[in-house]
N, C-alpha and C positions, 0 to 999 in steps of 0.2 A: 571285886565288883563284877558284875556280871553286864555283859555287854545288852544293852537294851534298844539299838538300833537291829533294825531288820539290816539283812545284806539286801543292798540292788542287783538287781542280775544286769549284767556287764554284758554287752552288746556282743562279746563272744559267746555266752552262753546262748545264743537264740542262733548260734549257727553262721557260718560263711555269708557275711552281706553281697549278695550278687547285683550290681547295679547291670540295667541293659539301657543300650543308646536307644535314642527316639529312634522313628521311622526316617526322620528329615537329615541324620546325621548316620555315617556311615563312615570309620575308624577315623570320626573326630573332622570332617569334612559336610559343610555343608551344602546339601542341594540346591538350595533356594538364592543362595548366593551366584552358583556358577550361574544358573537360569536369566537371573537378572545382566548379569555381568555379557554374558551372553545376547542377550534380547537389546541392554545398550548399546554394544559393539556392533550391531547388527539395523540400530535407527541409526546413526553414526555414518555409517559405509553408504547409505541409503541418499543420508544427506548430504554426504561430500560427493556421491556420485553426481546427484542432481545441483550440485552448483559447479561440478568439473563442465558437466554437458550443456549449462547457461555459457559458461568462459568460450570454451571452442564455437559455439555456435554464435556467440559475440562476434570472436576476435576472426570467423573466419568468414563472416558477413563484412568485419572490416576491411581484409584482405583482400579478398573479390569483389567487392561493388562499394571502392573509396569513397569514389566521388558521390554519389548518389544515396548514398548512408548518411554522406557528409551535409548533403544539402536537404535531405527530408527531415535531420536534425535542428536544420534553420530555419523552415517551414515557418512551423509555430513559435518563433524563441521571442516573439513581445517587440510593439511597436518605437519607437523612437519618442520621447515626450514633444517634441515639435510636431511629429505625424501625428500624434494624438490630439494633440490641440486645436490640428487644422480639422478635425472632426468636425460635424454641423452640432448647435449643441440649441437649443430652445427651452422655453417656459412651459413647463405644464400645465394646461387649461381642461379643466373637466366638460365634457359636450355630450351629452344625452346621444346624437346620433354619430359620435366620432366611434368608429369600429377598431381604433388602435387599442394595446391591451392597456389595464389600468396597474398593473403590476410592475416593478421589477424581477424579473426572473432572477437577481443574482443575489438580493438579499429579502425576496419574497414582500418585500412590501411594498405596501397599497402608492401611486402615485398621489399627491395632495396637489390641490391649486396651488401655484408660485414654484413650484421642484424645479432645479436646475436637471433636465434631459440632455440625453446627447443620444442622436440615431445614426447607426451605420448607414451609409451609404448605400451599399451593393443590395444589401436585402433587409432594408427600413426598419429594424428591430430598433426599443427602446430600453433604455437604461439611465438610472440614474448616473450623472455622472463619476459622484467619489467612486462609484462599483463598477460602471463602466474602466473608468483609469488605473484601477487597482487593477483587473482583469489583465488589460491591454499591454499595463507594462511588463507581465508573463509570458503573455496569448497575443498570437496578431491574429484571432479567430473569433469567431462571433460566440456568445456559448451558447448563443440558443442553435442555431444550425450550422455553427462552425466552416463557415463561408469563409476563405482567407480575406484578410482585409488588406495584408502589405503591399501597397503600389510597386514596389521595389523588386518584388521578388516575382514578377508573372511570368520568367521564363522556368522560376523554379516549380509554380504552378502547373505546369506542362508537364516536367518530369515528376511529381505529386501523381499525376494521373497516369502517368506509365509506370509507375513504380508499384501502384492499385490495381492494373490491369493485366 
């Protein structure tokens, strides 16, 4: 019988298959890799640099100015619930010619006839109470002009202002 398939040419007949690398690879190493690996290493250093220089600058403010680091930390650290209760606290009453504001600044909403208020002291600001006392046991500071409020602490109010000036 006589063979009636054609032969295939066999991928040595068409010659030496020469493959060449990409541009990106160079004896099987790629560029793009080191690049990144590199530019990681490099945000990396960057940002442990910049939390090494927040530490030292901490811990050498703590070293040199104990006390005074110590007590501008207790400034603001939130009233006492008995200080805050002896707050003045009143009824909201709407008055066409009353020039106080009609707002609370801490949860933006409108005051209503009957609202339980409580006004600071030192600088007459208004607030609702629940917002006021949530505030207060944080903050012993006004939020709207952050006026200290803590009776307790007015000799640390003195060094407050030396430590700003």
């Amino acid at each position: 019988m006589a063979q009636t398939q054609a032969e295939s040419p066999t991928p040595s007949s068409f010659g030496p298959i020469i493959s060449t690398p990409c541009d990106e690879q160079v004896g099987g190493f790629d560029w793009m890799v080191l690049v990144a690996a590199i530019l990681c290493a490099l945000v990396c250093a960057l940002g442990l640099n910049t939390m090494l220089q927040c530490v030292f600058q901490c811990a050498s403010r703590l070293l040199t100015q104990p006390g005074q680091w110590m007590a501008s930390r207790r400034l603001n650290s939130g009233l006492k619930r008995k200080e805050m209760v002896a707050l003045p606290t009143s009824t909201y009453t709407h008055s066409a010619s009353s020039s106080s504001p009609s707002s609370c600044v801490i949860c933006l909403a409108e005051f209503s006839d009957g609202d339980p208020i409580r006004f600071l002291p030192n600088c007459n600001h208004h607030f609702h109470v629940l917002c006021i006392d949530k505030w207060l046991l944080s903050h012993s500071s006004c939020p709207t002009c952050r006026h200290l409020l803590n009776p307790n602490h007015h000799h640390l109010q003195s060094l407050h202002i030396n430590l700003i000036a």
